[in-house]
VOVEX-540096 format. One record per residue (C-alpha): residue in three letters; z negated, x negated, y negated. Coordinates in pm, 1 decimal. Layout:
BEGIN
<r r="ALA" z="Z" x="X" y="Y"/>
...
//
This chain:
BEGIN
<r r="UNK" z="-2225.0" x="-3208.5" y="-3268.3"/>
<r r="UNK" z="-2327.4" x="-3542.3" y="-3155.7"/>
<r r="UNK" z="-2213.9" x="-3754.8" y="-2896.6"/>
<r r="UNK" z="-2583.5" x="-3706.1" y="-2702.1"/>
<r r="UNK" z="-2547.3" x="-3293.1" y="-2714.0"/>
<r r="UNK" z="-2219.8" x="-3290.5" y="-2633.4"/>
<r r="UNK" z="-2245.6" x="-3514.8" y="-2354.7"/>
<r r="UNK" z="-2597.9" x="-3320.7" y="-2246.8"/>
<r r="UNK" z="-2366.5" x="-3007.1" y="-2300.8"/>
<r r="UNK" z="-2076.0" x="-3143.2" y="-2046.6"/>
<r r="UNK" z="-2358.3" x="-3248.7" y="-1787.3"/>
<r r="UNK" z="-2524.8" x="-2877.8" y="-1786.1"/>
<r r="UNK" z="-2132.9" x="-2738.0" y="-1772.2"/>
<r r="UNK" z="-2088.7" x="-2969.7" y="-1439.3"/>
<r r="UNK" z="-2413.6" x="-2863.7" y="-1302.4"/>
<r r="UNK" z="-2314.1" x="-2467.5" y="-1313.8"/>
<r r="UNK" z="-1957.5" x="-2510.8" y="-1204.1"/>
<r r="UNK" z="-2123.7" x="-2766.2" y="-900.0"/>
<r r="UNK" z="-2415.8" x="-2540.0" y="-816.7"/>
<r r="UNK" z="-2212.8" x="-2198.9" y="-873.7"/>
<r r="UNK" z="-1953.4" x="-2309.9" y="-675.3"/>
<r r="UNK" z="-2176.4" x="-2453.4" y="-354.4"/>
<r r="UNK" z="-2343.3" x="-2126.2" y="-408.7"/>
<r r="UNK" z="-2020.1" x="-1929.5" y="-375.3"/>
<r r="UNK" z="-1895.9" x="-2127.5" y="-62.0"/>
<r r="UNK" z="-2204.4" x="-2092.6" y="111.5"/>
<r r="UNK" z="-2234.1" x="-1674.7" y="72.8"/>
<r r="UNK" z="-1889.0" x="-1663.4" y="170.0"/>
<r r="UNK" z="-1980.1" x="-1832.8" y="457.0"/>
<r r="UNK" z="-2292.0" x="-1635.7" y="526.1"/>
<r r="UNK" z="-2108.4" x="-1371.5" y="523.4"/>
<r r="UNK" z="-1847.8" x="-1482.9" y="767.2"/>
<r r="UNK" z="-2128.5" x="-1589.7" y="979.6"/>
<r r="UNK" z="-2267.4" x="-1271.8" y="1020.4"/>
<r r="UNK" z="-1976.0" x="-1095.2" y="1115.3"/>
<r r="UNK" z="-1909.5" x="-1367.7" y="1435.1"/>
<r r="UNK" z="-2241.2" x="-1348.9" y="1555.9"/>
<r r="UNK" z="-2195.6" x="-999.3" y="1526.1"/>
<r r="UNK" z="-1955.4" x="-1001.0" y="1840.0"/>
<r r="UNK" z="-2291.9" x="-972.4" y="2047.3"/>
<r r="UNK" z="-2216.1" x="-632.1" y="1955.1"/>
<r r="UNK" z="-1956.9" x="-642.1" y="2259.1"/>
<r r="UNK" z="-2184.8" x="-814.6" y="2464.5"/>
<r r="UNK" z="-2248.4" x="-1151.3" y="2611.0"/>
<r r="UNK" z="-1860.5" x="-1179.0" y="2690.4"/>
<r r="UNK" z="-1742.6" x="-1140.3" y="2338.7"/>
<r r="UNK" z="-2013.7" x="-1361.4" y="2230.6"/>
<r r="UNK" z="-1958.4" x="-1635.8" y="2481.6"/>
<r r="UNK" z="-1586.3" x="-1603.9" y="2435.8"/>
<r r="UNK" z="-1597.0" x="-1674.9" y="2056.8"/>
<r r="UNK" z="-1828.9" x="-1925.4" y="2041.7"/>
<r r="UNK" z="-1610.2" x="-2116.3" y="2298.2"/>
<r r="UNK" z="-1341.0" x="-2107.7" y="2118.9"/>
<r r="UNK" z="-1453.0" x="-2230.9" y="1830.0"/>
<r r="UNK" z="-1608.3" x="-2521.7" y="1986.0"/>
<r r="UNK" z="-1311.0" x="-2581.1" y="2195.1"/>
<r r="UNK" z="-1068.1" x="-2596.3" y="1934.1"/>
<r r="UNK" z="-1378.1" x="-2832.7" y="1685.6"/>
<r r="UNK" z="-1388.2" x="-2566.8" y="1423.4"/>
<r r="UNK" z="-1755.1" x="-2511.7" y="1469.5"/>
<r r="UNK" z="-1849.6" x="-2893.5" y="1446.6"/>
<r r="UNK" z="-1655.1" x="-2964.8" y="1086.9"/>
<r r="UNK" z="-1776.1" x="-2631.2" y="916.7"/>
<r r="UNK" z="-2184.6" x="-2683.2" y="1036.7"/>
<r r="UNK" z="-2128.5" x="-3067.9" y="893.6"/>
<r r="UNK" z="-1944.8" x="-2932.5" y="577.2"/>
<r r="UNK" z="-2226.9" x="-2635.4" y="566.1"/>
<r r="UNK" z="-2499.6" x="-2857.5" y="582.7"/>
<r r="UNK" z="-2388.5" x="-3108.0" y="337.7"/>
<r r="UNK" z="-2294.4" x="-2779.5" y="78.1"/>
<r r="UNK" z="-2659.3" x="-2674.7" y="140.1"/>
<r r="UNK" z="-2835.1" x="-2994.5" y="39.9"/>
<r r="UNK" z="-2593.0" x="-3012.4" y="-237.1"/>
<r r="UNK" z="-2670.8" x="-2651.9" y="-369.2"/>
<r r="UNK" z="-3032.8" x="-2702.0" y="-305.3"/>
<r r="UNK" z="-3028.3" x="-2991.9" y="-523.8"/>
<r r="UNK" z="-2839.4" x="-2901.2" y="-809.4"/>
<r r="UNK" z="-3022.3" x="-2546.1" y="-835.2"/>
<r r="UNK" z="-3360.9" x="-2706.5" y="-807.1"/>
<r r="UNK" z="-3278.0" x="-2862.9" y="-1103.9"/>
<r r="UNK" z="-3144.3" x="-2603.0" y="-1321.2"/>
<r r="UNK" z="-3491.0" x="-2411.3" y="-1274.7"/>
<r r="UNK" z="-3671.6" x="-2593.6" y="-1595.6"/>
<r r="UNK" z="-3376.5" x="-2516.2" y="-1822.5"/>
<r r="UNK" z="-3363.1" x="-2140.9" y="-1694.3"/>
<r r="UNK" z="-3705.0" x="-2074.4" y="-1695.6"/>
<r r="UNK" z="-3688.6" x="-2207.5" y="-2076.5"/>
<r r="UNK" z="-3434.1" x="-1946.8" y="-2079.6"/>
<r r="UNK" z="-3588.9" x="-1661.5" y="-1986.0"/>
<r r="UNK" z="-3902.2" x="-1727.1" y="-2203.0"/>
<r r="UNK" z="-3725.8" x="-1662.6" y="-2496.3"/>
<r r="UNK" z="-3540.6" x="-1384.7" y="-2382.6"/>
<r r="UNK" z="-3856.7" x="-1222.4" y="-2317.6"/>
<r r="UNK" z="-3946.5" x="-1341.0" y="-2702.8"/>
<r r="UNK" z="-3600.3" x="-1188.0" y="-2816.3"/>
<r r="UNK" z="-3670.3" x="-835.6" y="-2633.8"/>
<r r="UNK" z="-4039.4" x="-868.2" y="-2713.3"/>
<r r="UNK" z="-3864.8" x="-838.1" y="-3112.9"/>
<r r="UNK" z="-3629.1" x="-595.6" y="-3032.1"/>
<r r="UNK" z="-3891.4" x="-352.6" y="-2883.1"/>
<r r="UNK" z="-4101.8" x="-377.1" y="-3185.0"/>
<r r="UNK" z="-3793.8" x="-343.9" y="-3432.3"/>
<r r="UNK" z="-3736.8" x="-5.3" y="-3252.8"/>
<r r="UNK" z="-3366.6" x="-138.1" y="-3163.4"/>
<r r="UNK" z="-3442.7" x="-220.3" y="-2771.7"/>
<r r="UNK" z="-3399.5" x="105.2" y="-2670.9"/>
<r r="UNK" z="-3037.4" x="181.5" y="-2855.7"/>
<r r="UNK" z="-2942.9" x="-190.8" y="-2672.9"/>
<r r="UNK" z="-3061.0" x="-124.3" y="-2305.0"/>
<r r="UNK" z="-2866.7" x="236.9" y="-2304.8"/>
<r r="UNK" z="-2536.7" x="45.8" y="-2349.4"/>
<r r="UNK" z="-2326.0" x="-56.8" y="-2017.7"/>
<r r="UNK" z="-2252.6" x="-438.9" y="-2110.1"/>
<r r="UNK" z="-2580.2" x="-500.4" y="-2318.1"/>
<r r="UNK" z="-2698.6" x="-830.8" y="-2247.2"/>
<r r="UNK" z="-3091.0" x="-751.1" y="-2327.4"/>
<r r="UNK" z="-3196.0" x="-693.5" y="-1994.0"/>
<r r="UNK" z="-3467.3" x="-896.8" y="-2005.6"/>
<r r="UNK" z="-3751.5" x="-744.1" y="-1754.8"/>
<r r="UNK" z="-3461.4" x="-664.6" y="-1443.9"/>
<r r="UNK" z="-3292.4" x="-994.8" y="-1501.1"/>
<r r="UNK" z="-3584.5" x="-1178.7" y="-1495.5"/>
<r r="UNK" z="-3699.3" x="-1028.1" y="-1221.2"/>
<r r="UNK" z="-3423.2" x="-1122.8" y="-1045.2"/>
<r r="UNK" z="-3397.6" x="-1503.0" y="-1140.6"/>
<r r="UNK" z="-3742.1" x="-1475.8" y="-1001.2"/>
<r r="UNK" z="-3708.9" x="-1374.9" y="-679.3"/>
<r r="UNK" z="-3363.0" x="-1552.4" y="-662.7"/>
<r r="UNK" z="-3561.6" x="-1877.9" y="-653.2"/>
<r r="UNK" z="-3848.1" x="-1769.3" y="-484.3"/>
<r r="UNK" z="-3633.3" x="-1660.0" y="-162.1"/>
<r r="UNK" z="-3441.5" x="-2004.2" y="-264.3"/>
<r r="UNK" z="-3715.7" x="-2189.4" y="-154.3"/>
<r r="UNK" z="-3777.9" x="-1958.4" y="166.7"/>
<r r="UNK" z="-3440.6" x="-2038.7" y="255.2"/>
<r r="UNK" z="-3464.7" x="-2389.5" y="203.5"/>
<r r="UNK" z="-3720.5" x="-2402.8" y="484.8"/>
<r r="UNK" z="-3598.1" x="-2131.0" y="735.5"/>
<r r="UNK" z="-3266.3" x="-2169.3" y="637.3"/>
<r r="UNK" z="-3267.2" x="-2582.4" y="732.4"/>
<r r="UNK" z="-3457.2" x="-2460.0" y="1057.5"/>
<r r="UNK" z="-3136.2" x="-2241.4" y="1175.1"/>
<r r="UNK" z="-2880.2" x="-2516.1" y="1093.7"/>
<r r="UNK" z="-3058.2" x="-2801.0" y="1265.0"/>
<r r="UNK" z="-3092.1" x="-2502.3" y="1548.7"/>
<r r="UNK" z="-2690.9" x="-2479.3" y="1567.2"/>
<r r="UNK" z="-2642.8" x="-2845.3" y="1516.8"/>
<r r="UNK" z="-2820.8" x="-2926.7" y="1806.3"/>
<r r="UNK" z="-2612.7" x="-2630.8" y="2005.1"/>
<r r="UNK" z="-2268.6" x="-2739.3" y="1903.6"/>
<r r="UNK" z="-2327.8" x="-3135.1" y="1940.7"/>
<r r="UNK" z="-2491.1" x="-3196.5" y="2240.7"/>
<r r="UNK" z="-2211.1" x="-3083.7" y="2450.7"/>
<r r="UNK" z="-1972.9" x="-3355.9" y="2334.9"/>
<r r="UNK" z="-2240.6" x="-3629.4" y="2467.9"/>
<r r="UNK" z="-2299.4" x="-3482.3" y="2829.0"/>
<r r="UNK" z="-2241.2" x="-3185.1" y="3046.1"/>
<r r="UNK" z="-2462.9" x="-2948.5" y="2906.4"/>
<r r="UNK" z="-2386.4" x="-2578.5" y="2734.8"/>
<r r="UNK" z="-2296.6" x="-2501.6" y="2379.4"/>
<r r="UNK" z="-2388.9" x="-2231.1" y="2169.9"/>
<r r="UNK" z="-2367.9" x="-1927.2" y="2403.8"/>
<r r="UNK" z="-2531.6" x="-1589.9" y="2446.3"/>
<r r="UNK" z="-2801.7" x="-1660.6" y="2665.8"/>
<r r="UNK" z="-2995.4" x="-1927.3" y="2513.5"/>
<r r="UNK" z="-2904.2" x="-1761.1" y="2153.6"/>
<r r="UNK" z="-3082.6" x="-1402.0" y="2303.7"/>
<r r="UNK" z="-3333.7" x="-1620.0" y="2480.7"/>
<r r="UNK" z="-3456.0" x="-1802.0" y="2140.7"/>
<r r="UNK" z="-3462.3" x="-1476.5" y="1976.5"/>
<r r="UNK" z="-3671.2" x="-1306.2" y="2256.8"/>
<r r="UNK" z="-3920.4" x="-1549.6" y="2251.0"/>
<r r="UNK" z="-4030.2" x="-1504.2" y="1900.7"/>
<r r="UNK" z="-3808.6" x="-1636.9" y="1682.8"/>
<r r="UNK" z="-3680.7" x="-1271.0" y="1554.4"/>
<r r="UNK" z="-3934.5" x="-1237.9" y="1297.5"/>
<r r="UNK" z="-3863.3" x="-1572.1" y="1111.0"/>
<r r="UNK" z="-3468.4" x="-1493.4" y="1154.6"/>
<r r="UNK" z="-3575.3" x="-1107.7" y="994.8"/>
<r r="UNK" z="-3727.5" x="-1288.6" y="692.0"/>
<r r="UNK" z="-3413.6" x="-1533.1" y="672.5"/>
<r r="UNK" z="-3182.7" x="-1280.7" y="724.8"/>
<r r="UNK" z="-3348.4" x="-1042.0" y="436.9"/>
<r r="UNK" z="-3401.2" x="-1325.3" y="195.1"/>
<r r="UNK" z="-3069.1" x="-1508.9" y="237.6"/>
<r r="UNK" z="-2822.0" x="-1190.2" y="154.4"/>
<r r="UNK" z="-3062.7" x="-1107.1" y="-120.9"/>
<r r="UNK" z="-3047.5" x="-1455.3" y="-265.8"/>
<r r="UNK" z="-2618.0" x="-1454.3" y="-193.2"/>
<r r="UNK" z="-2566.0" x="-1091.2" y="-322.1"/>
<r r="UNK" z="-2757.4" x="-1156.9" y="-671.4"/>
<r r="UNK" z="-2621.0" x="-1464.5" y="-694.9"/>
<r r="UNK" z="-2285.6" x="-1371.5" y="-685.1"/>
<r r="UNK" z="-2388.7" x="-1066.2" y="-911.5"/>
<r r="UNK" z="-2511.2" x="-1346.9" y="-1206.2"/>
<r r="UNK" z="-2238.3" x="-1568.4" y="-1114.0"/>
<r r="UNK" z="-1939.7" x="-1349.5" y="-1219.5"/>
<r r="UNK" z="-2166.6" x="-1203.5" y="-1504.9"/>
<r r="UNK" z="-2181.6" x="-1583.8" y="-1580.2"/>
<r r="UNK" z="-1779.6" x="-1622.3" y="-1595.8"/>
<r r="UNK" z="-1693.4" x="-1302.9" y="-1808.6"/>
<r r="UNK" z="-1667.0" x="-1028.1" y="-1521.1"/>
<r r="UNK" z="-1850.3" x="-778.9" y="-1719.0"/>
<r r="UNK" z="-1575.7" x="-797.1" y="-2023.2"/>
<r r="UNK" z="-1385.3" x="-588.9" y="-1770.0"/>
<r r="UNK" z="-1629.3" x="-403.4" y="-1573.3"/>
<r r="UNK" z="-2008.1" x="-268.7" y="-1689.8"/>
<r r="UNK" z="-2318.1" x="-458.2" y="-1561.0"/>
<r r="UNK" z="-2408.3" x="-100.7" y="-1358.3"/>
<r r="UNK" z="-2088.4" x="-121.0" y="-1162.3"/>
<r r="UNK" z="-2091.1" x="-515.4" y="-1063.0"/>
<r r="UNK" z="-2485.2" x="-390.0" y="-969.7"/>
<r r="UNK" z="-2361.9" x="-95.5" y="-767.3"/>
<r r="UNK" z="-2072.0" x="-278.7" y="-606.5"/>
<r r="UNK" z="-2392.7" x="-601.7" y="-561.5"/>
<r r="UNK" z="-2583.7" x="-347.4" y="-380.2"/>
<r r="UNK" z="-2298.0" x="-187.4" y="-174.7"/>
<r r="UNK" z="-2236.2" x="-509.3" y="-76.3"/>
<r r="UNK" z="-2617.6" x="-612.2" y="21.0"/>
<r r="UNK" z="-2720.4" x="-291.2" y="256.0"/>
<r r="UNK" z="-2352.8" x="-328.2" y="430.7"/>
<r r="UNK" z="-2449.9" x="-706.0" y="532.6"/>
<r r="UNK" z="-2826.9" x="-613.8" y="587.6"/>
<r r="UNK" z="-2686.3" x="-358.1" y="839.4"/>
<r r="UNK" z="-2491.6" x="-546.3" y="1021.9"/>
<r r="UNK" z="-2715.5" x="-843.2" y="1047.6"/>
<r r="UNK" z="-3002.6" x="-568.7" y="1192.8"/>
<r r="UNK" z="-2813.9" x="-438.8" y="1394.0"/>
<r r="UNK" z="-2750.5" x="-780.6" y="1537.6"/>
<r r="UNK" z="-3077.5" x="-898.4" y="1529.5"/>
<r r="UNK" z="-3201.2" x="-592.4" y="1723.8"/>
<r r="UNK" z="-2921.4" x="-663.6" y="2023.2"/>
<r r="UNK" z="-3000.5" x="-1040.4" y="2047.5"/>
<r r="UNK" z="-3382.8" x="-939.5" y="2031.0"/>
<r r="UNK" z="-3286.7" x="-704.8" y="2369.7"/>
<r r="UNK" z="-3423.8" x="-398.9" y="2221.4"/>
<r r="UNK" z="-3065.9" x="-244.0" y="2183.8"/>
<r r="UNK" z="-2759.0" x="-280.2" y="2458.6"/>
<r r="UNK" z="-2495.4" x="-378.2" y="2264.5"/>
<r r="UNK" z="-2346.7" x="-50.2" y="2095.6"/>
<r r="UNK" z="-1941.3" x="-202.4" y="2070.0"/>
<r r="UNK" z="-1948.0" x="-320.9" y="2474.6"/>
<r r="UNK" z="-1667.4" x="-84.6" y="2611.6"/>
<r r="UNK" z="-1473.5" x="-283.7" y="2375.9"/>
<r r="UNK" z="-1450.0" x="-523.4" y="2662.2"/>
<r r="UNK" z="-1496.4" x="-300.7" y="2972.3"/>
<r r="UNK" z="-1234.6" x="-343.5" y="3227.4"/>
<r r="UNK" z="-1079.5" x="-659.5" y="3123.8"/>
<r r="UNK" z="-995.8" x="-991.8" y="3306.6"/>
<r r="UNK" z="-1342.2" x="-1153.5" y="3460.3"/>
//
């Protein structure tokens, strides 16, 4: 191996670790994200009181920073794997294109950890980038959205992020663009993670079905919740979770 491979081989290494790792951080935080805006669920209160106390105590102002800089980063860095993958896939489509007519695709798709899935992988590389790039637009939108929530209190008098304005926003239109972001960004988190630990070795330990099963568990549980959300800050649902909060301090 020569020096140019192997150093060609160590940049490609640092790009996967870089973007898988961005990637990681930034579904874990999706994640996480839906579950706190979820508190609309209790109502306004819950809402209010959460987001206050995360700008009180400058926990929301670090992580949108840090989350904005991971974004760019993972943007970046995936934009330019794409040319090496789609190389990739091309001749994984040759490879299954010789197994089908060798009459040996068939015995190698019926086993759990067979790597030959070209057509469903493919597929979802695909759409992986395709909602990649949806995200990158819609996605920037939101963040510059909460940015502008979160810092303009600390240069005047004026609210943070709070219920109203969040359910106003919402109400006025913006549902159907946070619908599409909503759909595309836990699609693009869920199989990401999926290829990531297929990427690392998790199927020497579990079967590709089961890390797909647990991948799609793991999507519609998300999806749910970030409806359900969606449909209470849109004002067509009263939030389902407010007893929660009845009869508490005012």
């Amino acid at each position: 191996m020569t020096q140019r491979t192997l150093s060609l081989a160590n940049r490609q290494l640092a790009m996967e670790i870089i973007s898988g790792g961005t990637g990681l951080v930034l579904a874990l935080f999706m994640w996480g994200h839906v579950v706190l805006v979820g508190s609309i669920l209790t109502g306004e209160r819950g809402f209010d009181w959460l987001a206050t106390f995360l700008e009180d105590y400058y926990i929301a102002q670090p992580t949108v920073l840090a989350i904005l800089f991971l974004f760019l980063v993972h943007a970046v860095f995936a934009a330019r794997k794409i040319p090496a993958q789609l190389a990739e896939r091309k001749r994984l489509a040759e490879l299954a294109g010789g197994l089908s007519n060798s009459g040996r695709e068939k015995v190698e798709t019926r086993t759990a950890h067979s790597p030959f899935r070209p057509h469903v992988e493919t597929m979802l590389w695909i759409w992986q980038v395709r909602t990649g790039f949806i995200i990158l637009v819609l996605g920037s939108f939101h963040l510059v959205l909460i940015a502008i929530d979160i810092f303009t209190p600390l240069f005047g008098s004026i609210a943070g992020l709070e219920s109203v304005s969040s359910m106003a926003r919402v109400q006025a239109g913006l549902w159907l663009p946070y619908a599409i972001l909503l759909l595309c960004v836990e699609f693009h988190a869920s199989v990401g993670l999926y290829r990531l630990v297929i990427k690392w070795g998790a199927d020497l330990w579990l079967s590709r079905a089961v890390l797909h099963r647990i991948e799609q568990v793991i999507f519609w549980i998300v999806l749910g919740l970030g409806t359900l959300t969606l449909v209470v800050l849109a004002g067509w649902l009263e939030p389902p979770l407010a007893f929660l909060l009845e009869g508490g301090a005012s």
